[in-house]
Every structure is written in C-alpha cells, then in structure tokens.
C-alpha positions as CSV (number, residue, x, y, z in Angstrom):
1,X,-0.7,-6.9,-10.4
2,X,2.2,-7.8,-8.0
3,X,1.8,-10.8,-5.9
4,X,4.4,-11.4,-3.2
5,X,4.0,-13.4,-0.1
6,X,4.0,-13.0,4.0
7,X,6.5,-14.3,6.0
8,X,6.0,-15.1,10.1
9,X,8.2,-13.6,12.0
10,X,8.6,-13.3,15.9
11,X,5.7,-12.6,17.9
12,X,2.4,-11.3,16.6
13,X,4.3,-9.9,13.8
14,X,3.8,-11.0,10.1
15,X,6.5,-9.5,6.8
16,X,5.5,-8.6,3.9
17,X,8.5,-8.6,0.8
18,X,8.4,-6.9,-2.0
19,X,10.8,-7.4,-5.0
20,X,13.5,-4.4,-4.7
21,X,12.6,-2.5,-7.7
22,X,9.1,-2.6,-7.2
23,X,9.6,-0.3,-4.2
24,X,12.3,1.7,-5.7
25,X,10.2,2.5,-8.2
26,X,8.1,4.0,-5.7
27,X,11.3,6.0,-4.7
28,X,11.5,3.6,-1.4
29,X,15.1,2.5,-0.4
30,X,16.3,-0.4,1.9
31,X,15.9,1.5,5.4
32,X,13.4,4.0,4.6
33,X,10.4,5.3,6.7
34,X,6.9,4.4,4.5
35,X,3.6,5.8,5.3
36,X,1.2,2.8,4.8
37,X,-2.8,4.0,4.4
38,X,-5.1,0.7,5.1
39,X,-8.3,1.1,2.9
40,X,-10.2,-1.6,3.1
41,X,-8.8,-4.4,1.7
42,X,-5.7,-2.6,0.4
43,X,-3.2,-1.0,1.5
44,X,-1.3,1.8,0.3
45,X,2.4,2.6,0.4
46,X,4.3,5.8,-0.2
47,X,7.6,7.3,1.0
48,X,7.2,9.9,4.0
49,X,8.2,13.3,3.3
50,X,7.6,16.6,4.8
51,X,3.7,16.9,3.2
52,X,3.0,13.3,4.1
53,X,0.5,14.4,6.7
54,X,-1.6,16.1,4.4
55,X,-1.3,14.1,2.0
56,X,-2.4,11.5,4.1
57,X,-5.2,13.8,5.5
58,X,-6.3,14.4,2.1
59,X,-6.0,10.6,1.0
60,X,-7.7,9.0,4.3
61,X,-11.1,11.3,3.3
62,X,-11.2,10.5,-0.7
63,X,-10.5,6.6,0.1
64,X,-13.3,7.1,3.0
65,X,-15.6,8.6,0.9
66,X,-14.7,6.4,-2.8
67,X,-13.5,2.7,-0.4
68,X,-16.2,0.7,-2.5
69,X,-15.7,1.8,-5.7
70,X,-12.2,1.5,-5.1
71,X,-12.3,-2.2,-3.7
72,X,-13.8,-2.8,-7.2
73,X,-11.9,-1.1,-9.2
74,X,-9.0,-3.5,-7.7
75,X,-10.6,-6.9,-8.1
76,X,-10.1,-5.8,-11.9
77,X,-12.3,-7.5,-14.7
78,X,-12.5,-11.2,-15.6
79,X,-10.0,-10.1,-18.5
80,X,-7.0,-9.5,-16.0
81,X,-7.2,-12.6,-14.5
C-alpha cells in the first residue's frame, strides 16, 4: 500500500501527490487527463482514452454492485499492517 499525503491549496481545493513512478506505472504522465472513479472510500485512477466511458460505465455498475466487499477487501488483513 502507497501512502502519500494532501496538500491545501487555494480555495476549497485540496492535492493529492503521488511519487512519479507510481503513476507512470499506471502509464500517467506529468500533464495528463485521468479518469478518477470514487467508490466508497477509494478512489480509482486510470488514464483516459478513447473506451474510458465504457470502461467507466462498466466499472461504476461492478463497484456499485461489489462497493462492500470491495471496502474490505482494501482494509487488508491484520498481517498487512
């Protein structure tokens, strides 16, 4: 697990920063446009391309339908931590 921090910014605005390669291993460059899916208590980033409304489509009904078992599934197990 990646844990970055927030930074304020102006207004009601808040940053997030990740660490460069963690996002270019995602195939996300400095400057790019990311689709960001908000499930719950996570969120979900991914490059946008041509599909990324379907994708999105599709992704937005399995995280509606799965969101709990998924929240759990992301807390992890007293091992991980």
């Amino acid at each position: 697990m990646l844990k970055v921090k927030t930074k304020n910014t102006a207004g009601n605005v808040i940053a997030v920063m990740f660490p460069a390669e963690t996002l270019q291993s995602l195939g996300i460059s400095g400057g790019d446009e990311i689709d960001v899916t908000a499930t719950g208590d996570a969120l979900i980033l991914r490059p946008v391309t041509q599909e990324s409304p379907d994708i999105q489509k599709a992704t937005e009904k399995v995280f509606s339908r799965w969101d709990k078992v998924f929240t759990e599934l992301a807390k992890g197990t007293e091992a991980d931590k």
